[in-house]
N, C-alpha and C positions, 0 to 999 in steps of 0.2 A: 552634529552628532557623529561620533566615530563609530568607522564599519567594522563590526565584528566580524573577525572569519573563525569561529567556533566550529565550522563543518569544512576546514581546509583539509582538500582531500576523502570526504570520504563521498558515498556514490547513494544519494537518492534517488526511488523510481517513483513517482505520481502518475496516478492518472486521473482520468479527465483534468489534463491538464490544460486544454485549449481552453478554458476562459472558468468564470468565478473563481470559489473557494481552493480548485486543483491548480487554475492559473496563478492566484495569487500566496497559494505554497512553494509551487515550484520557483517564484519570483524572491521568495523570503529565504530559501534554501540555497539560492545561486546569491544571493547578495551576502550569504554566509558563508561561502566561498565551494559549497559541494558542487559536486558535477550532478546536472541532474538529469534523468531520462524519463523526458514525459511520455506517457502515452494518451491517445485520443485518437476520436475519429476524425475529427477536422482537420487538415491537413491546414486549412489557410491557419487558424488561430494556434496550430505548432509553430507556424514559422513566423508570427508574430510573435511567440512567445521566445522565441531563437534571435532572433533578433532586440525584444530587448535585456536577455539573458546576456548576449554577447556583449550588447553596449555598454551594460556592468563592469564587464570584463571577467565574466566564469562564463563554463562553456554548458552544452546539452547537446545528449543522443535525443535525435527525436525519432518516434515509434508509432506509424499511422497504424490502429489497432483495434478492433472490434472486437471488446470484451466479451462477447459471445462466444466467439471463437477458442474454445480451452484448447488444442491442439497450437495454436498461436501464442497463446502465454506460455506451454512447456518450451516454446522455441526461444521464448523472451529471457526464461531463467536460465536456459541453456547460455545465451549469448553473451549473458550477464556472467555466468561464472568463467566464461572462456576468455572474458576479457580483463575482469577485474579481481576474478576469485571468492569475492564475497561480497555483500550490499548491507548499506549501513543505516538505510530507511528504506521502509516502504507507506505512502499514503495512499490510502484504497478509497478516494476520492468520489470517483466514477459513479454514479449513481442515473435511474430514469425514473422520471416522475407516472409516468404512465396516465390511467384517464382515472377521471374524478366522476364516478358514477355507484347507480347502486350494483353491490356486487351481483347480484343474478342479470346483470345488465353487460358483463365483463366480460367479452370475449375470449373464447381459451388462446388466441393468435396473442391477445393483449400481455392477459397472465403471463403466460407464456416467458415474454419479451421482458415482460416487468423483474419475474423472479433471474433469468438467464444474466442477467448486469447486475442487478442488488443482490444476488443470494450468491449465484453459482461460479457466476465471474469472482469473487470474493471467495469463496475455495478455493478454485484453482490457482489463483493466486498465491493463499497459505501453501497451497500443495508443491505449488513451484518455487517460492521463494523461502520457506521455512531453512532450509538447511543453510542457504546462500547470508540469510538474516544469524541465522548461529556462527557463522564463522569470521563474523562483524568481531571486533571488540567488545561494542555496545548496543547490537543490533535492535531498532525501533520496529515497531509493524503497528501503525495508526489506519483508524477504517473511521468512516465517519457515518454519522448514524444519523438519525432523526428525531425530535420529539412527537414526534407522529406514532413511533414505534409502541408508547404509553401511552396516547392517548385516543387513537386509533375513534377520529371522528367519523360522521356518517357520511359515506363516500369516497372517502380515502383508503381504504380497507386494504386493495392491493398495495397499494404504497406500504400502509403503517404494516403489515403482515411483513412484507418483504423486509424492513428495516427492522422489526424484529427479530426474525430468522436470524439476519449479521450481529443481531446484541447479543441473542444467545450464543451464539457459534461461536463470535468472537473471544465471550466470557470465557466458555468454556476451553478456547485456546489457552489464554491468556494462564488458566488454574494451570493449563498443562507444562507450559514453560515455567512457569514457577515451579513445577514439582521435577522441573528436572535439573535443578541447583540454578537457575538464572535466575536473576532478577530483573529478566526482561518484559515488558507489559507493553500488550496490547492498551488503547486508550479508545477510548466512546467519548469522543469530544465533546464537552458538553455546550450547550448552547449558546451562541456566539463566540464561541472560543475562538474562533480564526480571527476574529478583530483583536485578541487580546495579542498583537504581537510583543514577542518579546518577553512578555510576562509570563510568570508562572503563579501557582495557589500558593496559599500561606504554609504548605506543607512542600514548597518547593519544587510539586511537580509541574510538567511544563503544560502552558498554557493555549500552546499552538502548535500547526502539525511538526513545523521544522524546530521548537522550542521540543517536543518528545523526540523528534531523531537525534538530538541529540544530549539529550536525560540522560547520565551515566549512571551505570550499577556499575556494585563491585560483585564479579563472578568469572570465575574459570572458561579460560576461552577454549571451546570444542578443538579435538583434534583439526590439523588441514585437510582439506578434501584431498581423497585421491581419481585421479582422471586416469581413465586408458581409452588408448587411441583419440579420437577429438571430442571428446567429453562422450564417453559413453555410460559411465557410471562416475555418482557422486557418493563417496562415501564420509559416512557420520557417525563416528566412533564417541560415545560418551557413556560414563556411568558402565561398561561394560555391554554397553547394547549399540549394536550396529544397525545402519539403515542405509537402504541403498533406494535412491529416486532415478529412476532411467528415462531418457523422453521416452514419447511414444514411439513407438516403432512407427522406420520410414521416414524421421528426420534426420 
C-alpha cells in the first residue's frame, strides 16, 4: 500500500500521546508526513513514541506535560507560534477515567482531578491554540469524547459528567467558528472512529483524528499574527474584529 503524505509539512499537536488512541493518532499523522508534537505525562511512552515516529522517517517535538497545568499550555502555544506561526491540528486526546463509584462516595480531591484534564485542560487548550489553529490554511481542532457522555450509567457519573462538559463546550465552539466565515469544525469522534483509519463517512467527512486534520474547507485565511518583541502579543484581525491572546504574565 502506498504511503500517503497528505499532512506534508503541516504541525500536529496530540496529547495523551504516550500510548492508546493519542499514540496511535500521533503514529497515523507522522506516517502522513506532519510533524507532530505530542504531549503527555509519561516521558518513557514519548520517547517510544519518538522513536518509532522517527524510524518512519517524520519527526516530533516531544512535550513532557501535565495538563493540569494551564500556565504550561499558555507556554506550549506560545512556543508553537514562535516556532512554526501557526498549527494545522490539534487532538485533545488526553482524557482520565477517574473512580467508578457512587457519586456521594466521590471524593472533591477526585472530582477535582477528573474535571482539571477532561474539562478544563480542554479550555485552555481552545484558549491557547484557537488563534494559532485560524492562521492554518485548514486548521482542525478534534477532542475526543465518550459515549458515556449520553449514557451516563450508574457510577460513572464523574466520568460521563465530565465528557459531557467537552460535547457541550466543544459544540458550542465549533457553532462559533462557523459563524465566523470558516468552515472549520470541531469533530466528536464517534465511536470507534480511530479504527476507521483512512476512511471517511459517506458524506466525505473524515473518519479519524488525522483523516479531520486534514478535511479541507474552502474559507478565507485570517490575517498573519503580529508578534512584538518574543511573542508578546498575538494578533487576530478578521471580520473587522481584533483579538489579542497574551501569555500569562511572567512567561
Amino acid at each position: 500500500m502506498a504511503v500517503s503524505n497528505d499532512l506534508a509539512g503541516k504541525v500536529i499537536l496530540v496529547t495523551g500521546a504516550s500510548r492508546g488512541i493519542g499514540y496511535a493518532s500521533a503514529i497515523e499523522a507522522a506516517r502522513r508526513g506532519a510533524h507532530v508534537v505530542a504531549v503527555a505525562r509519561t516521558v518513557g511512552g514519548l520517547e517510544e513514541l519518538d522513536d518509532e515516529i522517527r524510524d518512519s522517517g517524520s519527526s516530533t517535538t516531544l512535550v513532557p506535560l501535565d495538563l493540569r497545568d494551564g500556565d504550561a499550555i499558555d507556554r506550549l502555544g506560545a512556543a508553537i507560534f514562535e516556532r512554526w506561526g501557526a498549527l494545522d491540528g490539534l487532538v485533545a486526546n488526553a482524557g482520565q477515567l477517574g473512580v467508578l463509584s457512587p457519586l456521594p462516595h466521590v471524593s472533591p480531591e477526585d472530582f477535582d482531578k477528573v474535571i482539571a484534564v477532561n474539562v478544563t485542560a480542554n479550555y485552555r487548550l481552545l484558549r491557547s491554540c484557537d488563534l494559532l489553529l485560524r492562521q492554518a490554511d485548514a486548521g482542525r481542532a478534534v477532542f475526543v469524547s465518550s459515549s458515556s457522555a449520553r449514557s451516563a450509567r450508574p457510577y460513572w457519573g464523574l466520568y460521563a459528567a465530565s465528557k459531557a462538559a467537552v460535547d457541550a463546550m466543544v459544540k458550542s465552539y465549533a457553532g462559533e467558528v462557523r459563524a465566523d466565515q470558516g468552515a472549520r469544525q470541531c469533530v466528536l469522534p464517534r465511536r470507534g472512529a480511530h479504527r476507521d483509519a483512512g476512511q471517511g463517512d459517506a458524506r466525505g467527512r473524515p473518519g479519524n483524528a488525522a483523516d479531520a486534520c486534514r478535511y479541507r474547507a474552502q474559507a478565507d485565511r485570517p490575517a498573519e499574527p503580529h508578534a512584538q518583541g518574543e511573542w508578546q502579543t498575538v494578533r487576530y484581525e478578521h471580520r473587522g474584529i481584533r483579538r489579542d491572546l497574551r501569555p500569562t504574565p511572567g512567561q
